[in-house]
KEKE-3310 file (N, C-alpha, C; in steps of 0.2 Angstrom, whole numbers, plus 5000, padded with zeros to 4 digits):
npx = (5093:5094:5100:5107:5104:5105:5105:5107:5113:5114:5118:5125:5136:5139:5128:5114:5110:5121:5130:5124:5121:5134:5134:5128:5132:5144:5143:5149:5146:5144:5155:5164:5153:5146:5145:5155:5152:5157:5153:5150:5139:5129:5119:5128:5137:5138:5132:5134:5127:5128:5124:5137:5138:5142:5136:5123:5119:5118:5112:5101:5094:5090:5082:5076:5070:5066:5075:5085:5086:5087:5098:5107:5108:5100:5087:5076:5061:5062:5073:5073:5085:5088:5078:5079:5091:5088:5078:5088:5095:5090:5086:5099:5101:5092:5083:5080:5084:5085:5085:5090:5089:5100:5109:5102:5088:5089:5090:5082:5070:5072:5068:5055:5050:5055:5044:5030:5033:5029:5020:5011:5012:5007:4992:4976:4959:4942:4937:4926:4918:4909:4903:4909:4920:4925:4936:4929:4937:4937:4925:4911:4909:4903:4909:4922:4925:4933:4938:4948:4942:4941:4953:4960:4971:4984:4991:4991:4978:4977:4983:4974:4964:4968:4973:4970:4972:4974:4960:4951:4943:4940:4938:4932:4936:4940:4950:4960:4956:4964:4978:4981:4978:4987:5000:4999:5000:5015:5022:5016:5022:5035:5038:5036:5048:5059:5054:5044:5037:5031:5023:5014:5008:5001:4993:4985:4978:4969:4959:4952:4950:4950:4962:4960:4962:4965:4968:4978:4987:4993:4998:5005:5015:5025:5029:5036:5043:5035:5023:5029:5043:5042:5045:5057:5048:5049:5055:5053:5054:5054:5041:5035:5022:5009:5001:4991:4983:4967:4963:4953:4937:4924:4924:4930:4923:4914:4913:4925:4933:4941:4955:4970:4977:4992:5006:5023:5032:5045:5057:5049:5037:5022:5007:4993:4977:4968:4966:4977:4993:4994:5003:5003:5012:5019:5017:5005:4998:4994:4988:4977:4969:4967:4956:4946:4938:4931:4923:4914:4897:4878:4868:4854:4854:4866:4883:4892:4904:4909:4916:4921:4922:4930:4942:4939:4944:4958:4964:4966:4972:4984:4990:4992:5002:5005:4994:4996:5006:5001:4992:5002:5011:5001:4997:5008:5013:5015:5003:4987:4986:4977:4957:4958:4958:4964:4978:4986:4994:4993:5001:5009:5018:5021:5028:5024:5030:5034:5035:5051:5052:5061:5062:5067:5072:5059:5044:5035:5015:5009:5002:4998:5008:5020:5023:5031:5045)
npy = (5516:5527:5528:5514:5507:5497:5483:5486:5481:5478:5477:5462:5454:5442:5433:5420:5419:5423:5413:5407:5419:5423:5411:5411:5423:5419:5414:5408:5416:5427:5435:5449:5456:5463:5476:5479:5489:5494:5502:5514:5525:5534:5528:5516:5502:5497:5486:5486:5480:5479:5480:5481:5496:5491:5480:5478:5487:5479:5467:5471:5481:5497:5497:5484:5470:5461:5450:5446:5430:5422:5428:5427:5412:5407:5395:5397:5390:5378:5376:5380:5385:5394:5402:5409:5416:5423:5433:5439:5446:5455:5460:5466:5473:5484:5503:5509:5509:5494:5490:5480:5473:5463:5449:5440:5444:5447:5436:5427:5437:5432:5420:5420:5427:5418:5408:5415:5415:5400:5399:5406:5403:5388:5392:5393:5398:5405:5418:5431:5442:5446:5433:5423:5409:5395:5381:5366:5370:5381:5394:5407:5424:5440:5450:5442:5437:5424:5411:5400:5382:5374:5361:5364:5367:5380:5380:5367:5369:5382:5380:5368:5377:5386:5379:5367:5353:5349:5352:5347:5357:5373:5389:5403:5419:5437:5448:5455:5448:5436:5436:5441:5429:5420:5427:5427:5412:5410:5417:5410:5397:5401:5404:5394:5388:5396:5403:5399:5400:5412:5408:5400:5410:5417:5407:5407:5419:5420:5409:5416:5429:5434:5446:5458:5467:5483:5483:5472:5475:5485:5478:5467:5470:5482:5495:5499:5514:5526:5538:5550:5547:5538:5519:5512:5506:5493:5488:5475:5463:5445:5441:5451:5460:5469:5481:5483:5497:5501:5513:5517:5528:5523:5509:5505:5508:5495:5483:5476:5478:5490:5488:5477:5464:5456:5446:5448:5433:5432:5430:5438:5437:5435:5433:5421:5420:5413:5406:5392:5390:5396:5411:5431:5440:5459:5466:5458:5458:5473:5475:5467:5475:5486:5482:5479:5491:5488:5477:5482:5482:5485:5482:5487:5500:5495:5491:5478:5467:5461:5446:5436:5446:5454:5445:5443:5455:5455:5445:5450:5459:5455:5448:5460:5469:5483:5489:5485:5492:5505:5503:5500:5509:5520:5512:5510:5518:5530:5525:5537:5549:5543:5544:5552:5553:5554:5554:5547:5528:5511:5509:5505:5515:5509:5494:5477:5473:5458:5461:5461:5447:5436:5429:5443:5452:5456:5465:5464:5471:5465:5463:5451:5444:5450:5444:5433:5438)
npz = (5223:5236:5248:5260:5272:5281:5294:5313:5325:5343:5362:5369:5358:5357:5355:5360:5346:5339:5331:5322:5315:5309:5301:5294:5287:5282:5269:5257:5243:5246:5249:5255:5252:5262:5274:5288:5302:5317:5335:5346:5355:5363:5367:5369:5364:5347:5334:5317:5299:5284:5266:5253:5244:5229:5230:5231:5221:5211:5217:5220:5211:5213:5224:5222:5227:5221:5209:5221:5226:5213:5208:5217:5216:5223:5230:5239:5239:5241:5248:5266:5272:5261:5260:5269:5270:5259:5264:5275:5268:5259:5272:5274:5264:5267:5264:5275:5292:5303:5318:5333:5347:5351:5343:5342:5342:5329:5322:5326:5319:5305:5306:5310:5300:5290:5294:5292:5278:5273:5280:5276:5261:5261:5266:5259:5257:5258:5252:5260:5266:5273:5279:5294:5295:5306:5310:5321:5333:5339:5346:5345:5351:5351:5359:5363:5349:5342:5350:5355:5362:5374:5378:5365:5359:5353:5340:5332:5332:5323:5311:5306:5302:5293:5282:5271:5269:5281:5287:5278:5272:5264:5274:5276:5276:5276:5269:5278:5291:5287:5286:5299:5306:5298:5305:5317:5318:5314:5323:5335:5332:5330:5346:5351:5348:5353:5364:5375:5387:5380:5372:5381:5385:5376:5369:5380:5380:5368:5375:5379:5373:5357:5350:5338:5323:5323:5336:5336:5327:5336:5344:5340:5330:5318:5310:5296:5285:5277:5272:5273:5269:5261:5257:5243:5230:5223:5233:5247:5258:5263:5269:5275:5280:5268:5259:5245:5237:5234:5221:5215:5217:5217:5214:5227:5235:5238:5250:5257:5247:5247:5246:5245:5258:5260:5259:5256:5248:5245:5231:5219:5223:5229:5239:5237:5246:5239:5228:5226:5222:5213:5215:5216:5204:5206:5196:5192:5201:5203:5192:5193:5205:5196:5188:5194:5195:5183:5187:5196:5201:5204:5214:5220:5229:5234:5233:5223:5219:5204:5201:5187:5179:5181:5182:5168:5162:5166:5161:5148:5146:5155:5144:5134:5131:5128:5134:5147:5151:5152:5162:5173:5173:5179:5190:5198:5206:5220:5233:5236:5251:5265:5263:5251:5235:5220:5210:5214:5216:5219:5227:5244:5256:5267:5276:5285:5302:5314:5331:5341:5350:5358:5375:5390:5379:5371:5361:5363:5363:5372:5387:5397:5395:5402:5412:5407:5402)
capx = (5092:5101:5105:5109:5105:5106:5104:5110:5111:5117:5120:5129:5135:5140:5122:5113:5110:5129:5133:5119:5122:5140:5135:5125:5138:5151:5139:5153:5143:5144:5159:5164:5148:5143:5149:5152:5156:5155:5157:5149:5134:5125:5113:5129:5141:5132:5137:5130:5129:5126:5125:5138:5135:5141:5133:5117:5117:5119:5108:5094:5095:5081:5079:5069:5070:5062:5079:5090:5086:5090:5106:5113:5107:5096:5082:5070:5055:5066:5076:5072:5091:5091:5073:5082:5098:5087:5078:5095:5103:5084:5087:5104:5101:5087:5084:5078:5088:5081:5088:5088:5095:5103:5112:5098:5085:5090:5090:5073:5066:5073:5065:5047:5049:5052:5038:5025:5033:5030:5012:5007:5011:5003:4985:4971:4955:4936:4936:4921:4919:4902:4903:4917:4918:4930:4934:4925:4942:4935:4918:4914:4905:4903:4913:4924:4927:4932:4942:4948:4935:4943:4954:4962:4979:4983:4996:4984:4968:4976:4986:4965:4958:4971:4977:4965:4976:4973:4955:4946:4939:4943:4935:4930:4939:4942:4960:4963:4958:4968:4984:4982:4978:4996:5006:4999:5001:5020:5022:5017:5029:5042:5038:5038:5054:5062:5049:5039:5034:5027:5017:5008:5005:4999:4988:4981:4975:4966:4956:4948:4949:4954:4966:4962:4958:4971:4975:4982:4993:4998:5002:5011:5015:5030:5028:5042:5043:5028:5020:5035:5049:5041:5051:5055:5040:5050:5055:5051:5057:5050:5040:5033:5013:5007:4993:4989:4977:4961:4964:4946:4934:4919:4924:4934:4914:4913:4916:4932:4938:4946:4963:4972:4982:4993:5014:5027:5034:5050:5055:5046:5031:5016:5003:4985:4977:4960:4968:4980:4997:4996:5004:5005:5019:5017:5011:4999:4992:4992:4983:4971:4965:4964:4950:4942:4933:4927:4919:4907:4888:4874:4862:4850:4860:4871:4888:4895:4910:4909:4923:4922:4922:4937:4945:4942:4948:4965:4968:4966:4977:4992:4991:4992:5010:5003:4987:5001:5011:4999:4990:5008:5012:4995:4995:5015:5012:5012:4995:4988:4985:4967:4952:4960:4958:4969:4984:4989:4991:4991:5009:5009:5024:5026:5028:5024:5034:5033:5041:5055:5049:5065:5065:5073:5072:5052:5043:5026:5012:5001:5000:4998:5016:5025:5028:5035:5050)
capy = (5517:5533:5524:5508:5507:5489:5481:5489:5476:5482:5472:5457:5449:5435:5430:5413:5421:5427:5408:5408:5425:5419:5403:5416:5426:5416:5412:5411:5419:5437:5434:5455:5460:5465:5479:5477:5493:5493:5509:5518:5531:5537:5519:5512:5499:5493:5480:5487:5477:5480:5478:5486:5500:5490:5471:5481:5490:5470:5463:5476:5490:5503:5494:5479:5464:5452:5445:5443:5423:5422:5432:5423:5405:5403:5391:5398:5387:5370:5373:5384:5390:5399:5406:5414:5419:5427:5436:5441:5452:5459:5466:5469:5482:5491:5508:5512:5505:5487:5489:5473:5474:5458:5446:5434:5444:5447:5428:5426:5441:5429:5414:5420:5430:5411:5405:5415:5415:5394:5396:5410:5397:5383:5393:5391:5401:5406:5427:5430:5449:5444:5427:5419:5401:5390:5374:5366:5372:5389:5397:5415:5429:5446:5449:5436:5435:5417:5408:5394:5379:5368:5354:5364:5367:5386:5380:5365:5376:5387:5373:5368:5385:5390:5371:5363:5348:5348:5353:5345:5362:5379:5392:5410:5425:5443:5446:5457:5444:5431:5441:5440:5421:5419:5430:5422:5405:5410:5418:5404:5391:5402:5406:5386:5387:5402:5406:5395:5405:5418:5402:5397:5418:5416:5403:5408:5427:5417:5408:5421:5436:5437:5453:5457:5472:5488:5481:5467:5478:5488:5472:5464:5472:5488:5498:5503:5518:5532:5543:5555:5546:5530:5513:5512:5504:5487:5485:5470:5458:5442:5440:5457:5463:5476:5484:5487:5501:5502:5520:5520:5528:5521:5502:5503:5507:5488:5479:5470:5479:5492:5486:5470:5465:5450:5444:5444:5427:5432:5429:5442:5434:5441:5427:5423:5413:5411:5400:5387:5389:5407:5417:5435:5446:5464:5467:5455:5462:5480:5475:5465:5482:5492:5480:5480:5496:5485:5474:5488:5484:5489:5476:5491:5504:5492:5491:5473:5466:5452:5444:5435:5450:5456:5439:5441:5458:5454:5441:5453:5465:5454:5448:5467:5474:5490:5490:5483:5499:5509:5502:5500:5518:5523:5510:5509:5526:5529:5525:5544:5548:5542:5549:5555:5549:5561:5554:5540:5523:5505:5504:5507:5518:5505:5488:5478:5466:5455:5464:5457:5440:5432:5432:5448:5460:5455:5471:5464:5477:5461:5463:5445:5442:5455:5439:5428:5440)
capz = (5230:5238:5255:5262:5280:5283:5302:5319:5332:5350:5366:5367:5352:5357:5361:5354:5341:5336:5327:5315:5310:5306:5297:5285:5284:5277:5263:5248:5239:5246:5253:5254:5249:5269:5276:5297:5308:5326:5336:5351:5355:5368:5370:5369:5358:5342:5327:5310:5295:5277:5258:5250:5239:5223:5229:5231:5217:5205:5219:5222:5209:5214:5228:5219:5229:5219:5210:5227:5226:5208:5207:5222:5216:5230:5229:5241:5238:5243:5253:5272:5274:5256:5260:5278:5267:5255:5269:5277:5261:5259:5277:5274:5259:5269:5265:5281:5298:5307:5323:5334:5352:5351:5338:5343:5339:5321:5320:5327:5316:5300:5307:5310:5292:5286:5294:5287:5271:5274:5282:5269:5254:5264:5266:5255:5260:5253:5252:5262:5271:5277:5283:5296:5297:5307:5313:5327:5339:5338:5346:5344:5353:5349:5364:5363:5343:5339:5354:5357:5365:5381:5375:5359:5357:5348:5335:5328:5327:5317:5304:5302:5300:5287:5279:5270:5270:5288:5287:5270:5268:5265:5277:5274:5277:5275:5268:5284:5295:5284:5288:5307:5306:5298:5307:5323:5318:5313:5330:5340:5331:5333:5352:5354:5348:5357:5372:5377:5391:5379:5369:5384:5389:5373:5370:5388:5379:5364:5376:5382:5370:5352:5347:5331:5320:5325:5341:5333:5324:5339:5351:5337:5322:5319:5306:5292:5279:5278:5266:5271:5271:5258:5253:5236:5227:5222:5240:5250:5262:5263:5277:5275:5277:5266:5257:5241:5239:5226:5218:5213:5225:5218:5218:5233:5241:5239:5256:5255:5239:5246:5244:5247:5262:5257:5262:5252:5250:5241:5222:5215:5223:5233:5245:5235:5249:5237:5221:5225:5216:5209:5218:5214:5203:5209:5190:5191:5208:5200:5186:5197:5208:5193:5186:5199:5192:5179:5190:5200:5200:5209:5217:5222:5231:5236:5226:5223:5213:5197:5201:5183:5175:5182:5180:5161:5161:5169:5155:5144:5150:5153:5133:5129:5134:5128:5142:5154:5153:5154:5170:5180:5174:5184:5197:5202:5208:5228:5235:5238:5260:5266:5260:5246:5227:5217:5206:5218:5212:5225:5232:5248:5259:5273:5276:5293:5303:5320:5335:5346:5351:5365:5383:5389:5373:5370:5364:5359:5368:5376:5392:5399:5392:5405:5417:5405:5401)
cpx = (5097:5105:5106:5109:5106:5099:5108:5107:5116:5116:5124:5130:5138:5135:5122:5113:5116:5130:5127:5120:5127:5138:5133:5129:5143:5149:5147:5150:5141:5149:5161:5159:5145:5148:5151:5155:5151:5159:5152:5145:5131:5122:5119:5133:5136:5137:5132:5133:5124:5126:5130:5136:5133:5136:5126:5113:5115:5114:5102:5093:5090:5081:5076:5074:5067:5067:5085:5092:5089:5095:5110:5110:5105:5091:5076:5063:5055:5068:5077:5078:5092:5085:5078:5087:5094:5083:5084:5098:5095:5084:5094:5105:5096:5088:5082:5080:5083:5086:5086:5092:5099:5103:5104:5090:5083:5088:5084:5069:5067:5069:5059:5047:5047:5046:5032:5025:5030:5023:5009:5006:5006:4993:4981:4965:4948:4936:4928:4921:4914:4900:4913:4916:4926:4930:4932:4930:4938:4928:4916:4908:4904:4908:4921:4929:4930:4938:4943:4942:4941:4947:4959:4966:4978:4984:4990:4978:4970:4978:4977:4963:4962:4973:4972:4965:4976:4966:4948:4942:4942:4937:4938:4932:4940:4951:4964:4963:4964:4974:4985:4985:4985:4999:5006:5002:5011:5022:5023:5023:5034:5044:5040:5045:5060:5058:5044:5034:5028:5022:5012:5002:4999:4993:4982:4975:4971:4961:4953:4945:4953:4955:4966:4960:4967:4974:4977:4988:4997:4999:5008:5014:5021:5029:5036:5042:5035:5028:5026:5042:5046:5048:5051:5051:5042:5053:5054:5055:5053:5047:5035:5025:5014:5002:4993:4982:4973:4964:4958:4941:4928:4918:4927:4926:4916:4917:4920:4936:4941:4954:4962:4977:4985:5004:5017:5032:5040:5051:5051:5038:5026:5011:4997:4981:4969:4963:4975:4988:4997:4995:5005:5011:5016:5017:5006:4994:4993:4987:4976:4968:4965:4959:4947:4936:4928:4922:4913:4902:4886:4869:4855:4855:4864:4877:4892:4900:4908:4915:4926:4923:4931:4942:4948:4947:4955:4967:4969:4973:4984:4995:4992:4997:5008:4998:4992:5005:5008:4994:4995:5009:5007:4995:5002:5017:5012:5005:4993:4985:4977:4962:4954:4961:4959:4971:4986:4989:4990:4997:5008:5017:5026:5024:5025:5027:5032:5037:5045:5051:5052:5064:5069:5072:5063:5049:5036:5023:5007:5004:5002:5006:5021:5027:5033:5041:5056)
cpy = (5522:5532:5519:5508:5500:5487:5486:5484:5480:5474:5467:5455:5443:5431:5424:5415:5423:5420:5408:5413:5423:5416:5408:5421:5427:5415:5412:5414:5427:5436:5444:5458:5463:5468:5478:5484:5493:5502:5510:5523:5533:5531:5515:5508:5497:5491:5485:5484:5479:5481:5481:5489:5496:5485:5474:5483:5483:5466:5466:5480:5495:5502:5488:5471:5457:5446:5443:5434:5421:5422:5429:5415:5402:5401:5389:5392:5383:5371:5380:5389:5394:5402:5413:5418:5427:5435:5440:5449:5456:5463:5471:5475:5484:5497:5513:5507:5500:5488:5483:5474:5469:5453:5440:5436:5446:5439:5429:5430:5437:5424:5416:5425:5423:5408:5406:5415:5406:5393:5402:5404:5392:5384:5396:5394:5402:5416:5424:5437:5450:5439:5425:5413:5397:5385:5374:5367:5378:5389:5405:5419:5434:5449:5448:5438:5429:5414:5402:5390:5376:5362:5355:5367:5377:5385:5375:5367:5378:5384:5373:5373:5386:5383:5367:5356:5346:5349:5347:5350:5369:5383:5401:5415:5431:5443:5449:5450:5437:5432:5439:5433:5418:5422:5425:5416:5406:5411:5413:5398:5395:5404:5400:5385:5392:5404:5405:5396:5408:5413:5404:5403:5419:5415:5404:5414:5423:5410:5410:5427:5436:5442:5451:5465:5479:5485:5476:5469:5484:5484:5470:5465:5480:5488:5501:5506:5521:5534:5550:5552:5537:5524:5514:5506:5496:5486:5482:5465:5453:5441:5447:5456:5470:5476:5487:5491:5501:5508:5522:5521:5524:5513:5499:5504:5498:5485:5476:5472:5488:5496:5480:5469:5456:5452:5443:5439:5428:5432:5434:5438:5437:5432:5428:5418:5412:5405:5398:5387:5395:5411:5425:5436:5453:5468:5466:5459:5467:5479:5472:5470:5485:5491:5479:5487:5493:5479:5476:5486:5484:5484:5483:5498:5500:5489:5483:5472:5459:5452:5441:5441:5452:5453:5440:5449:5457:5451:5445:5457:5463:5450:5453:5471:5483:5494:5489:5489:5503:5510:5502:5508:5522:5519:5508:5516:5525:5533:5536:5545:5547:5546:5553:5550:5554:5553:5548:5533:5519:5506:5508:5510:5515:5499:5486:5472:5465:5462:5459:5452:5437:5433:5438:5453:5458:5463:5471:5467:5469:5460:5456:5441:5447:5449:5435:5430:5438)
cpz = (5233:5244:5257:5267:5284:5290:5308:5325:5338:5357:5367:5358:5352:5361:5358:5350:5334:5331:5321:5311:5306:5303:5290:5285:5280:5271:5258:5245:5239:5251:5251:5253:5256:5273:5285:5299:5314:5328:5346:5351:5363:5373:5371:5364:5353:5337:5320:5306:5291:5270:5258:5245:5229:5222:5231:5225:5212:5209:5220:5218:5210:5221:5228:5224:5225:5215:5213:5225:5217:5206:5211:5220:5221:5228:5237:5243:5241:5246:5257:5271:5268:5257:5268:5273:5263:5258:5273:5274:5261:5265:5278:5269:5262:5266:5272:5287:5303:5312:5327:5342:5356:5344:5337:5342:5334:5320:5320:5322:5308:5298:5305:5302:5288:5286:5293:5282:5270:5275:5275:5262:5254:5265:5260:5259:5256:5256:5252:5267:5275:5281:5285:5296:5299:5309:5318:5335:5340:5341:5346:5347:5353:5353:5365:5355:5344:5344:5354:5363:5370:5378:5368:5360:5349:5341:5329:5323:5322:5310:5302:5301:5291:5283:5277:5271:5275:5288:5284:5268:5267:5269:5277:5279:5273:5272:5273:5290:5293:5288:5293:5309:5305:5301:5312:5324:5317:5320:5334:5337:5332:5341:5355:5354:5352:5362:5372:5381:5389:5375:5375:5387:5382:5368:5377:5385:5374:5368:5377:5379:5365:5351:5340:5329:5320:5331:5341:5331:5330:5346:5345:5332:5325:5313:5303:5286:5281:5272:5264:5270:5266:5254:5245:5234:5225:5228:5244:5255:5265:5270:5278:5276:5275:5263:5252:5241:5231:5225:5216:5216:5221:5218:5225:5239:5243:5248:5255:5247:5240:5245:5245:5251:5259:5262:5255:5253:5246:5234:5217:5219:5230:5234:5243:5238:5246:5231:5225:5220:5212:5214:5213:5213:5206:5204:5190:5196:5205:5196:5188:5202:5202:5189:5189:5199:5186:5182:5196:5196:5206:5209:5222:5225:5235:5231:5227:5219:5210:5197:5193:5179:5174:5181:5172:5156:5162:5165:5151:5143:5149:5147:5132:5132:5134:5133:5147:5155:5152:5159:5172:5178:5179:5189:5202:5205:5217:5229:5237:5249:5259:5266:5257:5238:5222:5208:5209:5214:5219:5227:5239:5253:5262:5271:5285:5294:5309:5322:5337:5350:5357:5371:5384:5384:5370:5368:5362:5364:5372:5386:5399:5399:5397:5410:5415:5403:5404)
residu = (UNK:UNK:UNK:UNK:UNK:UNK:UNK:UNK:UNK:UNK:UNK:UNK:UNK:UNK:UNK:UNK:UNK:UNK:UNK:UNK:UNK:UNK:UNK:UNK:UNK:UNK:UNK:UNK:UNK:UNK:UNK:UNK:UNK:UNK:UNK:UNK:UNK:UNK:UNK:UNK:UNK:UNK:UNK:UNK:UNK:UNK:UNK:UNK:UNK:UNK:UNK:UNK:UNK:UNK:UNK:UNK:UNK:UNK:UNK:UNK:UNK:UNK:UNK:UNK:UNK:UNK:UNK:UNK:UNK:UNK:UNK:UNK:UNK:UNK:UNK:UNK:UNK:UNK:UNK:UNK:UNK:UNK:UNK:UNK:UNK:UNK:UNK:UNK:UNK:UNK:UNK:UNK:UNK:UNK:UNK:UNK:UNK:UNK:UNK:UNK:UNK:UNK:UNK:UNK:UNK:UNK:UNK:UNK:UNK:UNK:UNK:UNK:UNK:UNK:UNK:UNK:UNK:UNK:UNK:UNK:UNK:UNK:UNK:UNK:UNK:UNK:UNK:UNK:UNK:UNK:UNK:UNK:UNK:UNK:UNK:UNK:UNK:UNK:UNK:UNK:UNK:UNK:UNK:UNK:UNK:UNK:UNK:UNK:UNK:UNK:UNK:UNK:UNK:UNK:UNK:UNK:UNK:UNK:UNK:UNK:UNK:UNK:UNK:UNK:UNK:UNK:UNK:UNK:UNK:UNK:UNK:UNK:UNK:UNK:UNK:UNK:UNK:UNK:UNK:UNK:UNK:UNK:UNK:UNK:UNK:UNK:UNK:UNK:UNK:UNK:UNK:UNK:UNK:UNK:UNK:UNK:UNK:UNK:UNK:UNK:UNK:UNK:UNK:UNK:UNK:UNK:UNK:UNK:UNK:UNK:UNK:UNK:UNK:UNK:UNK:UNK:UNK:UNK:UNK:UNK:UNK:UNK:UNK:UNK:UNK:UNK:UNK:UNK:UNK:UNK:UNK:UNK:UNK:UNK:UNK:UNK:UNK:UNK:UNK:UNK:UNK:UNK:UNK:UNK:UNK:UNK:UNK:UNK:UNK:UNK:UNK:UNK:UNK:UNK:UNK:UNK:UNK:UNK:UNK:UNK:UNK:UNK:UNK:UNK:UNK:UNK:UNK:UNK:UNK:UNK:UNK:UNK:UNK:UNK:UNK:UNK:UNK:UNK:UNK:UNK:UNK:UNK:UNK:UNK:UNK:UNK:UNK:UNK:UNK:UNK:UNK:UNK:UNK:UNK:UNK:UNK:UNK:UNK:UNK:UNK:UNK:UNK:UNK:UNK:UNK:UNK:UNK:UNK:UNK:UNK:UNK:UNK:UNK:UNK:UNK:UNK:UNK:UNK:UNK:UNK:UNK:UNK:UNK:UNK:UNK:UNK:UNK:UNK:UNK:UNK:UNK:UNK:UNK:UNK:UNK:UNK:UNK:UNK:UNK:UNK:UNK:UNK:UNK:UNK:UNK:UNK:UNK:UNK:UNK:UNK:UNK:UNK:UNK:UNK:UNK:UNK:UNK:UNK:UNK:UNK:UNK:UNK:UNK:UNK:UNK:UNK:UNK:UNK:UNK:UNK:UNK:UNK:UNK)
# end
């Protein structure tokens, strides 16, 4: 990685915020390894923190985040406070600047990263691009799209839509809508716990009128890295949405194939909310859209996918080291710009994260939410 830009926090630093950050700070375990300079601009005094160049290179090299957790003997999966840490040093070696315009809402951004990595793991789903089905909290009008009924609580509905465990079934989704469904629900648990105000503005907008689709993504969602300016290709942080891309214009016809919008949940791992337990490597997911050309048919002029087909080309594939490096060579490639199918492979140049979320530094675009500030 050629730069290191870390965080840039501004405002107070001695918000709520500022003690947590400390506690992770002190880690033993990178104890030097975080650079701090503080200084003065134009907007103002600012704190910036950051990998250093060497603890970067032993904990990221490329950029690759997938063994932070391992290299620092963090145990992710078990235990919250190594998921947040592992989260932390991922923002900390950025290559491109997170700026934050309080200590407090760094914190907040680590938290709701944890809690979709926590509801992504947790949901279980039926891939469906044609049919929606939800619990009986939910009614939906063309209008409207799937609201909330009288009586039903946000946080809940969405534990049953997405939790089978909570449910007894799984209910069909799109993998874009899937997406929304957790962020949302991460969102509201962590509004509950930092601004409660913006919960109830919240749950107030979901009575009346789901946001979904783009202006999902330009109320709640920030965009980082581009086609001109792309992350490096093992670059993640957990908590992330992103997009793999098909590369094949003739199966990506197929409705719902594409790409694939998915979270990464740390560890080298990627978010499969159809199987139970297998979550994706971001081999696996490469090699999974590249057969995806093998399962193109045609049910008259209409193009379908055989999902068994593809299932059994992908075992194939990751028994034969030599197929394997010859799909990642073609699909670790960055995606080509839309309506384009050249050279490109699936990785995509940006990433998406929540916005500022706290009372006072709030910058999500919803409307409803400007009294609760």
């Amino acid at each position: 990685m050629k730069s290191i830009a870390g965080v840039r926090i501004r405002g107070p630093l001695a918000d709520a915020g500022a003690e947590d950050l400390s506690d992770w700070l002190s880690d033993r375990r990178w104890a030097g390894a975080v650079e701090e300079i503080c200084g003065i601009d134009a907007q103002g005094a600012y704190w910036d923190l950051r990998l250093g160049r060497d603890a970067a290179g032993r904990w990221m090299p490329d950029g690759d985040t997938a063994g932070v957790a391992r290299i620092l003997a963090l145990d992710p999966e078990t235990q919250q406070a190594d998921l947040e840490k592992e989260i932390l040093i991922a923002l900390l070696g950025s290559p491109v600047q997170f700026d934050f315009p309080c200590a407090g809402e760094l914190v907040a951004a680590v938290r709701v990263r944890r809690r979709i990595v926590q509801t992504a793991r947790r949901t279980v789903l039926a891939f469906d691009t044609e049919q929606a089905e939800r619990p009986e909290c939910w009614s939906w009008t063309e209008a409207s799209g799937f609201v909330l009924k009288p009586g039903y609580e946000l946080i809940p509905a969405l534990e049953r839509t997405l939790w089978p465990d909570r449910s007894g079934r799984r209910f069909s989704f799109s993998c874009y809508r899937a997406t929304e469904y957790v962020l949302l629900l991460a969102l509201a648990q962590e509004l509950a716990a930092s601004h409660p105000a913006a919960l109830g503005a919240l749950q107030c907008q979901w009575r009346t009128r789901a946001i979904q689709s783009g202006a999902f993504h330009d109320v709640f969602l920030r965009e980082y890295g581009s086609l001109q300016a792309p992350l490096p290709p093992r670059y993640y942080v957990p908590g992330d949405r992103l997009w793999f891309r098909n590369p094949d214009a003739a199966s990506a016809e197929v409705e719902g194939y594409e790409g694939s919008w998915v979270f990464y949940l740390g560890s080298g791992q990627f978010a499969n909310f159809w199987k139970p337990g297998q979550p994706y490597t971001l081999e696996s997911k490469c090699v999974e859209l590249y057969h995806w050309r093998d399962g193109l048919r045609w049910d008259g002029a209409r193009p379908w996918m055989d999902e068994s087909v593809v299932e059994a080309r992908v075992a194939e594939s990751l028994a034969d080291p030599a197929a394997m490096a010859r799909i990642l060579d073609r699909m670790m490639r960055l995606r080509d710009p839309s309506g384009v199918y050249a050279e490109g492979g699936c990785i995509d140049a940006s990433r998406e994260a929540l916005r500022c979320l706290l009372p006072g530094t709030w910058d999500l675009g919803l409307p409803i939410l400007a009294s609760t500030a």
